[in-house]
C-alpha positions as CSV (number, residue, x, y, z in Angstrom):
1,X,83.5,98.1,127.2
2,X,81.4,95.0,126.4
3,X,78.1,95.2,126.1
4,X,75.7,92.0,125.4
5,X,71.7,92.0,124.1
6,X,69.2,90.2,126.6
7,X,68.9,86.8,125.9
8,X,72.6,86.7,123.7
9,X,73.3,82.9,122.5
10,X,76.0,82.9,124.8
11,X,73.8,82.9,128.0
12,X,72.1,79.4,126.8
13,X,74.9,77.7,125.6
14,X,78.5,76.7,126.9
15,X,81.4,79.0,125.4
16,X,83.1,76.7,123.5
17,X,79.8,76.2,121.6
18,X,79.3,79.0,121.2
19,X,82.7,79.7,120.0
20,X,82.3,76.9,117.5
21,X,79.0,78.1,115.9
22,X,81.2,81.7,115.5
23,X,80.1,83.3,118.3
24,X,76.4,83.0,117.4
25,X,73.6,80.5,116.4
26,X,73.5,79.9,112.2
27,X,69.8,81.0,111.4
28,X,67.8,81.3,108.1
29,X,67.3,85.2,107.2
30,X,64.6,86.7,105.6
31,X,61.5,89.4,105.2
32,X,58.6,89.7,107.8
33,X,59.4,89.6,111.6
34,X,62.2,86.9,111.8
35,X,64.8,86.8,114.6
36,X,68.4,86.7,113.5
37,X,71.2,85.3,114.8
38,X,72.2,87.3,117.5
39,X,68.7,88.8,117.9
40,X,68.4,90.5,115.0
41,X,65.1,90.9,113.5
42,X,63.7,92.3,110.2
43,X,60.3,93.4,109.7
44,X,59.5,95.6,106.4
45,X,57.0,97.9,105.3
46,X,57.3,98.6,101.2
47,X,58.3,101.9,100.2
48,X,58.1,103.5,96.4
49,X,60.8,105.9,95.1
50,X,57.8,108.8,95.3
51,X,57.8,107.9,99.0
52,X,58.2,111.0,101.6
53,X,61.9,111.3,103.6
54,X,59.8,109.9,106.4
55,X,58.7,107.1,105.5
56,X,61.9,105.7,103.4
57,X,63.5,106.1,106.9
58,X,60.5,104.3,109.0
59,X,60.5,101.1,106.5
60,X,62.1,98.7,108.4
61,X,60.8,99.9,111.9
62,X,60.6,97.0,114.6
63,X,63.6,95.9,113.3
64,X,66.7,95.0,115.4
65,X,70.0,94.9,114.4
66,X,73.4,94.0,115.6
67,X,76.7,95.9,114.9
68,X,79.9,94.8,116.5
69,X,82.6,97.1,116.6
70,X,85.8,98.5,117.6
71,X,85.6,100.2,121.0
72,X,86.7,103.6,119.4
73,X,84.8,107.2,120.2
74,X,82.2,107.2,116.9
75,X,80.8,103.8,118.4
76,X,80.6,104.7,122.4
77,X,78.9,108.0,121.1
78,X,76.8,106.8,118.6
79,X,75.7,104.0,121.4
80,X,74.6,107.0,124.0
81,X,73.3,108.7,120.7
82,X,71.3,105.6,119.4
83,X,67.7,107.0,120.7
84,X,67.8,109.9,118.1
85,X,68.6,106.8,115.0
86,X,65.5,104.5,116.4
87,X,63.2,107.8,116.9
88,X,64.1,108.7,113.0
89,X,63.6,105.1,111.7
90,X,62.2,102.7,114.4
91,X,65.2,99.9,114.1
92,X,66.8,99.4,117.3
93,X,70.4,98.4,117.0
94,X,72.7,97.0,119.6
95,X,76.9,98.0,119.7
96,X,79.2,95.3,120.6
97,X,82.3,96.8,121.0
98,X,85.7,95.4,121.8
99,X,89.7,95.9,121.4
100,X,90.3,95.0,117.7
101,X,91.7,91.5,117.7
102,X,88.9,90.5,119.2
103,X,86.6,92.3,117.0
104,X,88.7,91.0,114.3
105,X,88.5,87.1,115.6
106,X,84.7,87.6,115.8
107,X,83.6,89.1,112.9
108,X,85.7,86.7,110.5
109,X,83.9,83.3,112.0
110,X,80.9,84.6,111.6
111,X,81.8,86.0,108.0
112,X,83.8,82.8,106.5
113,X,80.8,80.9,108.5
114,X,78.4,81.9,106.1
115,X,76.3,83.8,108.8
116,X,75.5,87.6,109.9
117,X,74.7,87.1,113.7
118,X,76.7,90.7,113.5
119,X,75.2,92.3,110.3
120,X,76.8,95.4,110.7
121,X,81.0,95.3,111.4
122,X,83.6,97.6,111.8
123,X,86.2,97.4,108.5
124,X,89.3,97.9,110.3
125,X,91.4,98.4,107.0
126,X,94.2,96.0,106.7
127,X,93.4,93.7,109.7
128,X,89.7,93.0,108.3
129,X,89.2,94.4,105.2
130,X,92.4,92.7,103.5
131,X,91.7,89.2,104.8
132,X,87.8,89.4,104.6
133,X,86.6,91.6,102.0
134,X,84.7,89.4,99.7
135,X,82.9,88.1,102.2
136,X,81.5,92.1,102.9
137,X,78.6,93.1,100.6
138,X,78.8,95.5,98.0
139,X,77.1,99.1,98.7
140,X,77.6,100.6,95.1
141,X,74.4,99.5,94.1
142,X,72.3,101.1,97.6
143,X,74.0,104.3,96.7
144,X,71.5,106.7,94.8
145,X,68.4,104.1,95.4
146,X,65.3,106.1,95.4
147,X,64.2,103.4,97.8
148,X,66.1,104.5,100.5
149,X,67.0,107.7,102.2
150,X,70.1,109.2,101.0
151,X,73.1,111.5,102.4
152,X,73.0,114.9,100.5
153,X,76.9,115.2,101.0
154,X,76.9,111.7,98.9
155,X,79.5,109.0,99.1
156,X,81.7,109.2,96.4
157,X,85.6,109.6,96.6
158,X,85.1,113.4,97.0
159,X,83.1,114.0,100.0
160,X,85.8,111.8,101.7
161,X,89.6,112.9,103.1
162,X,92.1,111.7,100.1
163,X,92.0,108.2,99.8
164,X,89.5,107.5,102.4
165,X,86.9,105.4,100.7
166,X,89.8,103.5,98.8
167,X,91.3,102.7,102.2
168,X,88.6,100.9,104.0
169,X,86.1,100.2,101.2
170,X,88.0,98.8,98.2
171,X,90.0,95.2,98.8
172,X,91.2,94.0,95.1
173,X,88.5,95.4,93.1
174,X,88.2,99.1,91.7
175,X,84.1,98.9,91.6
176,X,83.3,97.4,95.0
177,X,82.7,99.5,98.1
178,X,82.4,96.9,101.0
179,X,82.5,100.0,103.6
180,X,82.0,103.8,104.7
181,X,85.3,105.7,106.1
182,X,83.7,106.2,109.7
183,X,86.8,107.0,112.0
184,X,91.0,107.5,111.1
185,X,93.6,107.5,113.1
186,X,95.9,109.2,111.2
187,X,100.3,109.6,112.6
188,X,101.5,112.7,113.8
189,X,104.1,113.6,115.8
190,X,103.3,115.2,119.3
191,X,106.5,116.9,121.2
192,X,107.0,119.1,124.3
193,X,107.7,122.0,123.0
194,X,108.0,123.0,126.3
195,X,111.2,120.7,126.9
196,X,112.2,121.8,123.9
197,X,112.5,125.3,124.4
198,X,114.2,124.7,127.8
199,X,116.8,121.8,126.4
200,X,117.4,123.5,123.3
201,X,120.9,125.7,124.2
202,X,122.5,122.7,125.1
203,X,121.2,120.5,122.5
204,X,122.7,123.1,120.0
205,X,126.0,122.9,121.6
206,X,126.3,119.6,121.1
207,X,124.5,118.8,117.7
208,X,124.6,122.2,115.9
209,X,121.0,123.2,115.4
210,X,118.1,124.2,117.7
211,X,116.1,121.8,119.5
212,X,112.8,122.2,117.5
213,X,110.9,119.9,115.4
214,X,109.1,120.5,112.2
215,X,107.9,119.3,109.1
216,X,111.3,118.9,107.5
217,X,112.8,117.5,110.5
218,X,114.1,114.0,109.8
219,X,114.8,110.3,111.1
220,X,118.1,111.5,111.8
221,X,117.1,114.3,113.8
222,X,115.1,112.3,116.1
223,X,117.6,109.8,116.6
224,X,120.0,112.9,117.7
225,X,117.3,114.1,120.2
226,X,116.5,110.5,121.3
227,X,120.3,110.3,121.9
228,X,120.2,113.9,123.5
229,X,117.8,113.2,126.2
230,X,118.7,109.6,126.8
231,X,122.4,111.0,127.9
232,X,121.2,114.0,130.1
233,X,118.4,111.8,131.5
234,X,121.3,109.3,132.7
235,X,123.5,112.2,133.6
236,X,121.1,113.4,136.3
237,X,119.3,116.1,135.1
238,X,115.5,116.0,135.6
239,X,114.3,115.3,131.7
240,X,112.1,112.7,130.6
241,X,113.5,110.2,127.8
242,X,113.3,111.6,124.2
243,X,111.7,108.8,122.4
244,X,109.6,105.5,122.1
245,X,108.4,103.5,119.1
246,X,105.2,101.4,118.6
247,X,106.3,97.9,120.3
248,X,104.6,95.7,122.7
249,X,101.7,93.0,121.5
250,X,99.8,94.4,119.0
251,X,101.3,93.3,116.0
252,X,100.4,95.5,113.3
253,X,100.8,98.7,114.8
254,X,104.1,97.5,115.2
255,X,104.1,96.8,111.4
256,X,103.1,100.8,111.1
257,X,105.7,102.2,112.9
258,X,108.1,100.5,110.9
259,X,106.6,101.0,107.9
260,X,106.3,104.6,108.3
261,X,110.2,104.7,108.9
262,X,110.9,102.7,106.3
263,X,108.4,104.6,103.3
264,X,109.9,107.9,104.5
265,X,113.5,107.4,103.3
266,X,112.6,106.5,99.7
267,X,108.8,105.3,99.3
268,X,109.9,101.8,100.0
269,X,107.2,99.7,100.2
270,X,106.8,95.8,100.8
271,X,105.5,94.5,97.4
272,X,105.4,96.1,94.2
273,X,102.3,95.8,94.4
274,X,99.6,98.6,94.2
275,X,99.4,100.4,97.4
276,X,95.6,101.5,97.4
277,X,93.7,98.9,96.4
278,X,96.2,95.9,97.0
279,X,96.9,92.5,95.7
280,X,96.3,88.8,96.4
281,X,98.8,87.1,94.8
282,X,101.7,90.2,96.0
283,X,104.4,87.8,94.6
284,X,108.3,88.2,95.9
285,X,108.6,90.9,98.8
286,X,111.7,93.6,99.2
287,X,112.6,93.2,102.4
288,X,116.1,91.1,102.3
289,X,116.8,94.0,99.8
290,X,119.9,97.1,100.1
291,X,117.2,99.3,101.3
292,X,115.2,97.4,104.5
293,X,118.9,96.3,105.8
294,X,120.0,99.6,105.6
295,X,116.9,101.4,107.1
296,X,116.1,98.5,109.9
297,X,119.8,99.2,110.9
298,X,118.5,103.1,111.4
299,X,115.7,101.6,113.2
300,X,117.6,100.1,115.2
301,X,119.7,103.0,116.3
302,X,116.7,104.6,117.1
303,X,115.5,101.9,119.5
304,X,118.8,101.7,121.1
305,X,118.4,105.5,122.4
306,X,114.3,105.0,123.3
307,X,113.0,104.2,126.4
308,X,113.8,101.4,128.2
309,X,110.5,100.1,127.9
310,X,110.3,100.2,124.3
311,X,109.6,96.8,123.4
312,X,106.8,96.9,125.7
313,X,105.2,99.9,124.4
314,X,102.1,99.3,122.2
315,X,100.2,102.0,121.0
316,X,98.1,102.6,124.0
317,X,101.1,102.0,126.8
318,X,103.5,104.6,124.5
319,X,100.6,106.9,124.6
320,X,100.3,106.5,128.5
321,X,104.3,107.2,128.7
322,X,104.0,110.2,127.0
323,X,101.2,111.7,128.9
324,X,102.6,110.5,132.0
325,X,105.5,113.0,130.9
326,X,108.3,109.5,130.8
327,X,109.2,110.7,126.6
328,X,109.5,114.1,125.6
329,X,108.0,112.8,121.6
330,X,106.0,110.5,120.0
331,X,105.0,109.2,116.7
332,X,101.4,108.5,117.5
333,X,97.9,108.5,116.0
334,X,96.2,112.0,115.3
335,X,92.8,110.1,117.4
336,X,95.0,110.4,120.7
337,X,95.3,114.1,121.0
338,X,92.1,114.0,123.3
339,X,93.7,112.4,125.4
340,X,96.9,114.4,126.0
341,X,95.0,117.6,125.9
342,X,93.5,116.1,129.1
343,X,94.8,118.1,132.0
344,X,93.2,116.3,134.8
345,X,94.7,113.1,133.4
346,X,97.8,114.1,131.7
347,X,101.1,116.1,132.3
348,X,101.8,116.7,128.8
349,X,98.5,119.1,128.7
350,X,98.1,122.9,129.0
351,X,99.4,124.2,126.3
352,X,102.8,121.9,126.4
353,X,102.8,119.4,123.5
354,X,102.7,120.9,120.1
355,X,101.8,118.3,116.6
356,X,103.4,118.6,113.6
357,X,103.6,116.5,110.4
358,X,105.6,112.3,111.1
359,X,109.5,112.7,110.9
360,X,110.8,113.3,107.0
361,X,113.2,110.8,105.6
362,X,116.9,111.5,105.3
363,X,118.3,111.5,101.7
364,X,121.7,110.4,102.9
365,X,120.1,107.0,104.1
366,X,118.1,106.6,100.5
367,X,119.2,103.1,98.5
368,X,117.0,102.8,96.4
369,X,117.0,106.6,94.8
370,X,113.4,107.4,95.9
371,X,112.4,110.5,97.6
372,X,112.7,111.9,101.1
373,X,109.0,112.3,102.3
374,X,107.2,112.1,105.6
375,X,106.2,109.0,105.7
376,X,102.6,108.8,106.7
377,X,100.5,105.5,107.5
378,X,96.9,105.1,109.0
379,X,94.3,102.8,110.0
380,X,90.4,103.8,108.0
381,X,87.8,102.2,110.2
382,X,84.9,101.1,108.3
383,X,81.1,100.0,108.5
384,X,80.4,97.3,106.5
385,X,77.3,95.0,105.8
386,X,78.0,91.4,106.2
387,X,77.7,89.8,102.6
388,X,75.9,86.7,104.3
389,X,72.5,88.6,105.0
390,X,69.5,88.4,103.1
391,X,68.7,91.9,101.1
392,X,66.1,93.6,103.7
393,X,68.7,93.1,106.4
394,X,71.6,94.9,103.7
395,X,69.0,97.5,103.4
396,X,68.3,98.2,107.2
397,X,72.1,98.2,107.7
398,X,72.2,100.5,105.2
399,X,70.5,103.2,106.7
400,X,72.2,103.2,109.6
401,X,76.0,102.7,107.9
402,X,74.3,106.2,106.1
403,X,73.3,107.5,109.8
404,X,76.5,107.0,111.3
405,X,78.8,108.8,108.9
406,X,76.9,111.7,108.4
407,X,78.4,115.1,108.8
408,X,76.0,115.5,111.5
409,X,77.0,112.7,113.3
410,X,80.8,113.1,113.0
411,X,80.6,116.1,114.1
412,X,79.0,115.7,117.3
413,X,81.6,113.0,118.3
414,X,84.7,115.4,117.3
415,X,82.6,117.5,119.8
416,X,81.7,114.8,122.5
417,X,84.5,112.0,122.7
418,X,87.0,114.0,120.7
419,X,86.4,111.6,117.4
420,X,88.7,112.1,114.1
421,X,86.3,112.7,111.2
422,X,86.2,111.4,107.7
423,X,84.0,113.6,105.9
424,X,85.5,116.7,104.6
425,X,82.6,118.9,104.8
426,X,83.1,118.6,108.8
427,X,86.0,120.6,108.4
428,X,84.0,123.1,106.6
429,X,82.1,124.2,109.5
430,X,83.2,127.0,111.3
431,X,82.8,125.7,114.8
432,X,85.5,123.0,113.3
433,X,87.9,126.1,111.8
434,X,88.1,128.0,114.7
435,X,89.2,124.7,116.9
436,X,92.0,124.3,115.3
437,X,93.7,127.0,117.3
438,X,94.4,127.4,121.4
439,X,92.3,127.5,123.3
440,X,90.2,125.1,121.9
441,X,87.2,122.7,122.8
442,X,87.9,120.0,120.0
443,X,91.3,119.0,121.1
444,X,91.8,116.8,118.2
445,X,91.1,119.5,116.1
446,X,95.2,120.9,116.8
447,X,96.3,118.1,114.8
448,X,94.3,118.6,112.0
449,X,96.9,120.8,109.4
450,X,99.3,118.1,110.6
451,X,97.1,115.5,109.2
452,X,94.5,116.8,106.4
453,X,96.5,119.4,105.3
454,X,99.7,117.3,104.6
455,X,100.2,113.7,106.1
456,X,97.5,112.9,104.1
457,X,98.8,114.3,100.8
458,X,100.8,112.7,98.1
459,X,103.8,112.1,98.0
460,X,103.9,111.6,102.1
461,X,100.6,109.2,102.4
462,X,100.8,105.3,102.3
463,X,98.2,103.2,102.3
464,X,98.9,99.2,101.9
465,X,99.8,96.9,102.0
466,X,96.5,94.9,101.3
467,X,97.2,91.2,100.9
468,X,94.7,88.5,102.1
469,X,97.7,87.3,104.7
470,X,97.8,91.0,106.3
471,X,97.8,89.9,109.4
472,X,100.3,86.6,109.4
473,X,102.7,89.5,107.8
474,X,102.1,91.7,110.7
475,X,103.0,88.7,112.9
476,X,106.0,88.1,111.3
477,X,107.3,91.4,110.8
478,X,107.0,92.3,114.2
479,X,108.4,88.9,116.0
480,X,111.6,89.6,113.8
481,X,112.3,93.4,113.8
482,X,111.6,92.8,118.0
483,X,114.6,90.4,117.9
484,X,116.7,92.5,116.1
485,X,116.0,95.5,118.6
486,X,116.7,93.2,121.7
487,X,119.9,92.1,120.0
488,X,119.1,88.3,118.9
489,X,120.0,88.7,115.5
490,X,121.1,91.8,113.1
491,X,119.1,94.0,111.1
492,X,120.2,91.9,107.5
493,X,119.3,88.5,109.7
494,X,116.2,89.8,110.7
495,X,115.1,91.5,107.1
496,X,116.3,88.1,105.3
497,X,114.6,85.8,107.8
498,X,111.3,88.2,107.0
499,X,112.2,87.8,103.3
500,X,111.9,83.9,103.5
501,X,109.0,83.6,105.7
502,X,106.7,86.1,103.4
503,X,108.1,84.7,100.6
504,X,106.6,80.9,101.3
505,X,104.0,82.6,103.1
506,X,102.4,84.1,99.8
507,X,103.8,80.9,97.1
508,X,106.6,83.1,96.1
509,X,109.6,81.6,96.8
């Protein structure tokens, strides 16, 4: 959903100016009661560090502020929520919220345009943070000011699920935090355990071992289910298919579904290059190397025993399949388990789809002599202060980037919307402990051991690759690996032709 403030640029002037000026109107920012860009104003009244609670919190009220975002469950219930932030502080604040790319599109005109018509963005980690983190500004020094009201839970790399903060807050640079971990969506695998248990006699006859999936199950084991259910589906018998990867559109989680694959047999990774906080100059990439021709062959074995709408199947289309009860097991995004919990909207609910750690790696497949892990990939969602502001409008922002990912808060969505959180002391509560077990109000909560307890965890976890051409990677990646899988060229054409172009892409060839 799209929502708009009264009297938006937009209304006044013809799209394609108002495309040109970055989706807003360039205006001068400052202190007093100034509109900005998009609306925004900033009035402040001064506070000292002696200050009460109340009144660090009230210091910019009659200010308005404008934070576009992601259309993900922390913003749509923060947005019905956003009465209790302006009765604490007075600043009313306005969600934009959008699918990503758009998001993405948006935020980065108004960000390389020099202006902050949306002063508060969602960090999306590598298809915002890597391209436009210097343009984000840098919270290390509002953390701790006596100025301001603080979070007791704090924000350092500790109050945060492993690797959090690094994910969606630091682009290049070990000091600078450009942005607050305020939703994951975290892979997982979901299965019917239900179909399982009823396919599983024959499935042993045929393969050797039970039908049943865990966290040592491998790559090769779901290609021998995939294969499984893909015969007895064409057979006759009344089973859904076994499998579906992350095609369709939506380039870069297409990049994640292979990457996941690909890190699991080995830790193979795209650039030498380090995998938390990234590089911009990632020099020569592996793929065209022993390992990505042997593993996209695998891949590609895999697709040819998915469903045969696989290369249609983005993230939110495979996670409709699944519920619609079409695949009997996904790899899909820890966030989603609201969803398929849902029995008035889904088949795969009630008590039938079990989650369990992303497939392991098969040491038999392994080049490169790296380790068999369960590969494990994410996306960190952000908020982040546009750099271009002027230093009241950082501090406003501030207070609610410190209001939005509070325990509290995060919380209360897991509760509402069925949010992910980021802050560790929300699994601490015992509300949060007890809904990780059937039945359970907090359906997310089921994948939780899946996900905290080990996806997360070294040596399973990867995080990059951060380059500042994230995204044209993602582009290419996922235009060749989809001709591979529709049989236009083979797995070493398509991992060589990806070699060349991200090669001259990034200088390196």
């Amino acid at each position: 959903m799209f929502s708009i403030p009264k009297n938006a640029v937009y209304k006044r002037i013809s799209r394609r100016k108002f495309l040109e000026l970055g989706g807003g109107a360039a205006s001068a920012l400052g202190v007093g009661s100034m509109t900005l860009g998009l609306g925004s104003t900033i009035t402040r009244s001064r506070v000292q560090a002696a200050s009460s609670d109340d009144a660090k919190w009230k210091q910019y009220a009659g200010s308005k502020l404008v934070f576009m975002s992601e259309n993900t469950p922390p913003s749509f219930a923060i947005r019905d929520n956003i009465k209790a932030f302006t009765d604490l502080t007075g600043i009313e604040v306005t969600i934009l919220t959008d699918d990503l790319p758009v998001v993405q599109q948006k935020v980065g005109i108004d960000l390389r345009g020099g202006k902050a018509d949306y002063v508060l963005n969602y960090v999306q980690d590598k298809p915002i943070g890597a391209p436009f983190g210097e343009f984000y500004a840098d919270m290390t020094p509002l953390f701790g000011d006596s100025t301001l009201p603080q979070d007791a839970d704090g924000y350092g790399d500790e109050a945060w699920f492993d690797n959090f903060l690094s994910a969606c807050g630091r682009f290049y640079d070990k000091e600078k935090i450009i942005a607050l971990p305020y939703d994951c969506a975290v892979a997982c695998t979901f299965y019917r355990q239900d179909l399982f248990e009823a396919n599983s006699k024959d499935f042993e006859a045929e393969y050797g071992y039970r039908l049943e999936f865990n966290k040592d199950s491998t790559w090769q084991n779901v290609i021998d289910m995939a294969a499984f259910f893909k015969k007895a589906k064409e057979a006759g018998k009344d089973v859904p298919y076994g499998y579906a990867q992350h095609q369709g559109s939506f380039a870069w989680t297409t990049q994640l579904d292979i990457q996941r694959f690909l890190f699991a047999n080995g830790r193979w990774m795209d650039w030498n290059i380090d995998d938390v906080y990234g590089s911009k100059e990632p020099g020569k990439t592996n793929w065209g190397d022993e390992s990505s021709i042997a593993m996209l062959t695998k891949f590609k074995e895999l697709a040819d025993v998915c469903h045969p709408d696989n290369l249609a199947n983005g993230t939110l289309e495979l996670n409709t399949v699944y519920q619609a009860g079409n695949i009997a097991m996904q790899t899909q995004y820890h966030e989603f388990a609201a969803s398929i919990e849902d029995e008035k909207t889904s088949r795969a609910a009630g008590g039938k789809t079990a989650y369990a750690p992303c497939p392991k790696g098969d040491a038999k497949w392994i080049k490169n002599g790296g380790e068999a892990v369960n590969g494990t990939n994410c996306g960190i969602g952000g908020i982040g202060i546009n750099g271009n502001a002027s230093e009241d409008l950082k501090r406003a922002a501030y207070i609610f980037a410190i209001w939005s990912v509070s325990k509290n808060n995060q919380f209360n969505v897991l509760k509402g919307l069925g949010g992910t959180p980021t802050r560790k002391a929300v699994l601490e509560i015992d509300e949060v402990k007890k809904a990780q077990q059937r039945p359970t109000t907090m359906p997310n909560a089921l994948t939780f051991d899946a996900v905290y307890n080990y996806g997360i965890k070294n040596p399973h976890f990867v995080l990059g690759p951060k380059i500042p051409n994230a995204n044209e990677y993602h582009s290419i990646l996922a235009a060749e690996v989809q001709k591979c899988l529709s049989n236009e060229q083979s797995p070493e054409e398509a991992a060589k032709s990806i070699q060349t172009q991200l090669d001259e892409l990034n200088g390196a060839g």
